[in-house]
Kinemage of the C-alpha trace (Angstrom):
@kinemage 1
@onewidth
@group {chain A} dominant
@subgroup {mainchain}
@vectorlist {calphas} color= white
{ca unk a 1} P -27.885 -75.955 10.018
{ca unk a 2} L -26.029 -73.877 7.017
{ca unk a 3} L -29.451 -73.985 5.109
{ca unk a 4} L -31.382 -73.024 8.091
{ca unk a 5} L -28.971 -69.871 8.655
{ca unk a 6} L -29.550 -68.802 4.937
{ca unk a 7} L -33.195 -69.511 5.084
{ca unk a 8} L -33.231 -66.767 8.012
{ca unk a 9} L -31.078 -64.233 6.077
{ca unk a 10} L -33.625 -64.323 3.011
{ca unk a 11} L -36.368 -63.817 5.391
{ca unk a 12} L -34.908 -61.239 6.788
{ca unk a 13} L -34.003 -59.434 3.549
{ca unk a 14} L -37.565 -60.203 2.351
{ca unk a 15} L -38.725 -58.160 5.575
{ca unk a 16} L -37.090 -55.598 5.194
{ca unk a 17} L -37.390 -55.125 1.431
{ca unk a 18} L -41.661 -55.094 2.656
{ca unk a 19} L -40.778 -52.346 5.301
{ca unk a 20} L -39.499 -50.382 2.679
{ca unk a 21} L -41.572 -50.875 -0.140
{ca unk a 22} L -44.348 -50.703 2.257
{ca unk a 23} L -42.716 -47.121 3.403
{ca unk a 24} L -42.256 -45.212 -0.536
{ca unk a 25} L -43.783 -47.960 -2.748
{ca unk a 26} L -41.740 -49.346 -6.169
{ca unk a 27} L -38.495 -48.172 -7.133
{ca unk a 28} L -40.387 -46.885 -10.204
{ca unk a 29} L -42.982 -44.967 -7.933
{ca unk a 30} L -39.776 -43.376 -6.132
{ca unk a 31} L -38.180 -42.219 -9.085
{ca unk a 32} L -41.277 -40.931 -10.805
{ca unk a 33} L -43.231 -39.369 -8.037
{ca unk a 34} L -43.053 -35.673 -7.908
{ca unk a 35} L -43.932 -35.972 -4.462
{ca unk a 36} L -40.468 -37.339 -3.489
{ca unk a 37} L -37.112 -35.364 -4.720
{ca unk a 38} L -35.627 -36.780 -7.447
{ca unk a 39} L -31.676 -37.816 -7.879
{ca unk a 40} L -29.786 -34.590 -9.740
{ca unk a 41} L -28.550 -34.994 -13.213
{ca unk a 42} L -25.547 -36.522 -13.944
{ca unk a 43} L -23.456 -34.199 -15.875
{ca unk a 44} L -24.213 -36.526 -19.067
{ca unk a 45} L -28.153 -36.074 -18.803
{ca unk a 46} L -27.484 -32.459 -18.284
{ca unk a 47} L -25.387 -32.031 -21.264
{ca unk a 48} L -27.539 -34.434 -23.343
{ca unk a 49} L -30.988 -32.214 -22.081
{ca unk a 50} L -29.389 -28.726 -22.773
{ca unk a 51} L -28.196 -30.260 -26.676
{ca unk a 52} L -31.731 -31.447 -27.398
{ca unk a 53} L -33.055 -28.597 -26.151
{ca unk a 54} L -31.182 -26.439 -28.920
{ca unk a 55} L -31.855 -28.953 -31.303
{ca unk a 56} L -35.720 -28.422 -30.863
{ca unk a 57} L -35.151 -24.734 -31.295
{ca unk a 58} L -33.106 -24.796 -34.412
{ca unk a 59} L -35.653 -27.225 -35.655
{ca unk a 60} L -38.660 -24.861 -34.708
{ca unk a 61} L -39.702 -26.439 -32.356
{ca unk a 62} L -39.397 -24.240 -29.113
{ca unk a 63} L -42.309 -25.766 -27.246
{ca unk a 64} L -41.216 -29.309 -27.290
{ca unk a 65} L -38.038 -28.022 -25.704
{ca unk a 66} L -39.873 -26.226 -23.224
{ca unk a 67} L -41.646 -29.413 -22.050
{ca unk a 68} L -38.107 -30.883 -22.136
{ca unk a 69} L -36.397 -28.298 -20.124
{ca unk a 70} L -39.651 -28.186 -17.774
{ca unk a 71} L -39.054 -32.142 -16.728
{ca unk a 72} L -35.149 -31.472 -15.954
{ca unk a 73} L -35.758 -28.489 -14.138
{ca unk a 74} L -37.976 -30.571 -11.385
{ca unk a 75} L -34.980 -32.650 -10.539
{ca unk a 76} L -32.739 -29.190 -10.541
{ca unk a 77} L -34.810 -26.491 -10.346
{ca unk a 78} L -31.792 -24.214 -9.691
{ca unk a 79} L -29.411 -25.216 -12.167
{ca unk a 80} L -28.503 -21.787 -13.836
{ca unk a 81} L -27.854 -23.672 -17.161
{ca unk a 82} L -31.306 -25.072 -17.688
{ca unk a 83} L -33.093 -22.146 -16.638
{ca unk a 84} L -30.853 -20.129 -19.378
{ca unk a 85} L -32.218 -22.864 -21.677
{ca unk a 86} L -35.777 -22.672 -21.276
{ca unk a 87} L -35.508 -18.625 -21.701
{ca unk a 88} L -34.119 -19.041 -24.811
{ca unk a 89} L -36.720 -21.783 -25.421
{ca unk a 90} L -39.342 -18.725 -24.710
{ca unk a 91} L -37.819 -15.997 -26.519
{ca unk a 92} L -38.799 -18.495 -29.506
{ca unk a 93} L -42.302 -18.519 -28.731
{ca unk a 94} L -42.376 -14.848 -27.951
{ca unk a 95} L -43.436 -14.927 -24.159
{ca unk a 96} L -40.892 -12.871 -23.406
{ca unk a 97} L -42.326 -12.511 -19.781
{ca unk a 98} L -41.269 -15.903 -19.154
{ca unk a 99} L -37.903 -16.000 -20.442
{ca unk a 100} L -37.222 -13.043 -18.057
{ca unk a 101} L -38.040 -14.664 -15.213
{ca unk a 102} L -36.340 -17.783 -16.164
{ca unk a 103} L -33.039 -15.620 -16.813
{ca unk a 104} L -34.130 -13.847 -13.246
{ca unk a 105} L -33.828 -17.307 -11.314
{ca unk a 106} L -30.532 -18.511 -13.331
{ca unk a 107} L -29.122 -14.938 -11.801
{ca unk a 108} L -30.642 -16.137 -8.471
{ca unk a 109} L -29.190 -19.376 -8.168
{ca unk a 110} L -26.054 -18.006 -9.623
{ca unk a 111} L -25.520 -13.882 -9.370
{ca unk a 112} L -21.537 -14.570 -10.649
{ca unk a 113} L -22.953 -15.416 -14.012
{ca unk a 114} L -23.159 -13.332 -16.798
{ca unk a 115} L -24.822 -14.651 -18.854
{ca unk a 116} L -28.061 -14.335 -17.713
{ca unk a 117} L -27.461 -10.580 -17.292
{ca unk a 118} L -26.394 -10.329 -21.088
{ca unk a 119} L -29.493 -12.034 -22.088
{ca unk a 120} L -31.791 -9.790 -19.660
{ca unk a 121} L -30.302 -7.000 -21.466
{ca unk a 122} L -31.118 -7.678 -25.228
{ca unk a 123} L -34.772 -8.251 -24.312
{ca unk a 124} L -35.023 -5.178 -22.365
{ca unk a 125} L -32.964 -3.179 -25.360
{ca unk a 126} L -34.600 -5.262 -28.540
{ca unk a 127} L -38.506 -6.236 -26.974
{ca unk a 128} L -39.272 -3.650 -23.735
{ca unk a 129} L -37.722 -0.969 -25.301
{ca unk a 130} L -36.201 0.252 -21.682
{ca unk a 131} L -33.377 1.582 -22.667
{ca unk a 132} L -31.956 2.517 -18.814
{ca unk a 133} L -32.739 -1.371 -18.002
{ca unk a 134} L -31.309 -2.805 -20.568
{ca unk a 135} L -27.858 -0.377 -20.187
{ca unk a 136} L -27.552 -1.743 -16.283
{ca unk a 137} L -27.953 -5.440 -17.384
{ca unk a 138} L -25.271 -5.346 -19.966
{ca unk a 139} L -22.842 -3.570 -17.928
{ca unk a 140} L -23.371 -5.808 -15.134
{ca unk a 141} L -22.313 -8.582 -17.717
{ca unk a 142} L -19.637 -6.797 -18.988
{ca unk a 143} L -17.809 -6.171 -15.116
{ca unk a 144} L -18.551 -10.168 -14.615
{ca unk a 145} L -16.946 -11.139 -18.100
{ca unk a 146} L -15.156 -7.922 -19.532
{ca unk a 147} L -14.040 -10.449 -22.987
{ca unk a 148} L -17.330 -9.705 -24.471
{ca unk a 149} L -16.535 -7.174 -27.223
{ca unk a 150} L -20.279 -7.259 -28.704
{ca unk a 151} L -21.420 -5.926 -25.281
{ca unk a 152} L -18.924 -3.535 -25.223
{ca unk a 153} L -19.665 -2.236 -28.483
{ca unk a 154} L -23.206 -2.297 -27.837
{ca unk a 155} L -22.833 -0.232 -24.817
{ca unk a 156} L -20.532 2.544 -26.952
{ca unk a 157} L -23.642 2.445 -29.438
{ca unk a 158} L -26.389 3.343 -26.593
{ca unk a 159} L -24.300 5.554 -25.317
{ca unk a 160} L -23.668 7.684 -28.551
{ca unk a 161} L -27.685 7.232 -29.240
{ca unk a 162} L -28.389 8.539 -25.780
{ca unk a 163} L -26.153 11.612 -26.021
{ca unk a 164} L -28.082 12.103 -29.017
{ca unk a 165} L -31.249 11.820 -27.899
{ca unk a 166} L -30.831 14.523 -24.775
{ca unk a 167} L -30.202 17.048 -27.754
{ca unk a 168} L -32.465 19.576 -28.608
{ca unk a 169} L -33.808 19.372 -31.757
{ca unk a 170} L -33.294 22.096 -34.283
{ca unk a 171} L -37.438 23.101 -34.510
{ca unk a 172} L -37.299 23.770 -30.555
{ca unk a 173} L -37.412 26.982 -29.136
{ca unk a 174} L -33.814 27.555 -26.997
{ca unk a 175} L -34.449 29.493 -24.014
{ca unk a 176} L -33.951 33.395 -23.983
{ca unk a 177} L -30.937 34.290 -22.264
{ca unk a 178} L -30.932 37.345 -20.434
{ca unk a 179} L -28.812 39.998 -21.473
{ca unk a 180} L -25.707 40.800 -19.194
{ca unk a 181} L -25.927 44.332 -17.350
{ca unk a 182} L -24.634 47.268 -19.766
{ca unk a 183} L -21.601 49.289 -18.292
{ca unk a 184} L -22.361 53.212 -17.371
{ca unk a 185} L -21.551 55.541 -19.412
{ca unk a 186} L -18.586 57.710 -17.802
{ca unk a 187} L -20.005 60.887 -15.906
{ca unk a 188} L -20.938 63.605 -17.811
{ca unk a 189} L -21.336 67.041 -16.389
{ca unk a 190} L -25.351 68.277 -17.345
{ca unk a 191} L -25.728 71.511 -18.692
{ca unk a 192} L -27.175 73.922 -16.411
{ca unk a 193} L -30.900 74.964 -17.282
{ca unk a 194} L -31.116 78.324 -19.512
{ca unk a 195} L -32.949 81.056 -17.711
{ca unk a 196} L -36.616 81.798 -18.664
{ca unk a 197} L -36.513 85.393 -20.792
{ca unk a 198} L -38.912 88.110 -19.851
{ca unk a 199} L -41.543 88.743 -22.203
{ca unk a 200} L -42.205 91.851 -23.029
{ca unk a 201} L -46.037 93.071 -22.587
{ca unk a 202} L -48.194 94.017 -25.454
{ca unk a 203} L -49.035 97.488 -25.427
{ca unk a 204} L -52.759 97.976 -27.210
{ca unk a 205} L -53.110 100.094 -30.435
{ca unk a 206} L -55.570 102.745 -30.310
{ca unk a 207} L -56.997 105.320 -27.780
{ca unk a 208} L -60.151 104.890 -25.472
């Protein structure tokens, strides 16, 4: 009787095991399929992918840590940390592009972060070459984390460059400036016009 009852529980695990299988397939389909969500990373895996991921970069070798970067982003595509990661990743390669809209989606999933702002800021300053950009993406930084003295110094330097800048140069033409109005001279009495003198008329020499 006690093997009988244990016969019918592994059946019924086995059937059940075959529903589900028969539902999403192997456990190593269900982890690997990009069709079905994947588990997040466990703060080890995350810390492990974002130290490779430097590693490749310090090595030269941006693109492998793009590819890296790439694969953990599919099981978090909103984690702030790896998108920062695979900007920096592009900055290397020089598709500058790309690492802003990777830094654009970290400040998406997290708009508290710095960061990402920072970063926005020297490629818009060093690479763009928009100056007003770049000045709005560092100070953003700066109210979020006001301990970053490099931004803060950076931010004194555009701001002495632009005061400069909205000079007039020394070969330009300054604008004529119209003269104030002259006082009147106190009054003045006119002298009264002299009287025309008679002329005497010529009397002709010689008789007719």
């Amino acid at each position: 009787m006690r093997v009988m009852t244990i016969v019918g529980v592994v059946a019924l695990v086995g059937a059940a095991l075959f529903f589900f299988y028969s539902l999403f397939g192997s456990s190593e389909e269900f982890t690997t399929n990009p069709a079905i969500p994947n588990k997040q990373l466990s703060p080890s895996e995350l810390l492990k992918c974002i130290e490779e991921s430097k590693r490749l970069r310090d090595e030269g070798e941006p693109r492998k840590a793009i590819e890296i970067l790439k694969e953990a982003l599919k099981r978090e595509p909103n984690n702030p940390d790896l998108n920062i990661e695979l900007g920096l990743s592009y900055e290397k390669t020089g598709e500058f592009d790309l690492a802003i809209k990777s830094y654009e989606k970290a400040i998406s999933s997290n708009p508290r972060y710095y960061l990402p702002y920072k970063l926005l800021g020297s490629i818009y300053l060093g690479y763009k070459n928009e100056t007003l950009k770049a000045k709005n993406y560092l100070a953003q930084s700066l109210r979020l984390n006001p301990a970053q003295p490099d931004v803060t110094a950076l931010l004194k330097e555009l701001e002495i460059k632009t005061a400069i800048s909205e000079r007039r140069p020394p070969t330009q033409k300054f604008p004529t400036v119209p003269r104030p109005p002259q006082p009147k001279p106190p009054f003045s009495r006119k002298p009264e016009p002299r009287p025309p003198v008679p002329r005497t008329p010529t009397i002709p020499n010689g008789n007719k």
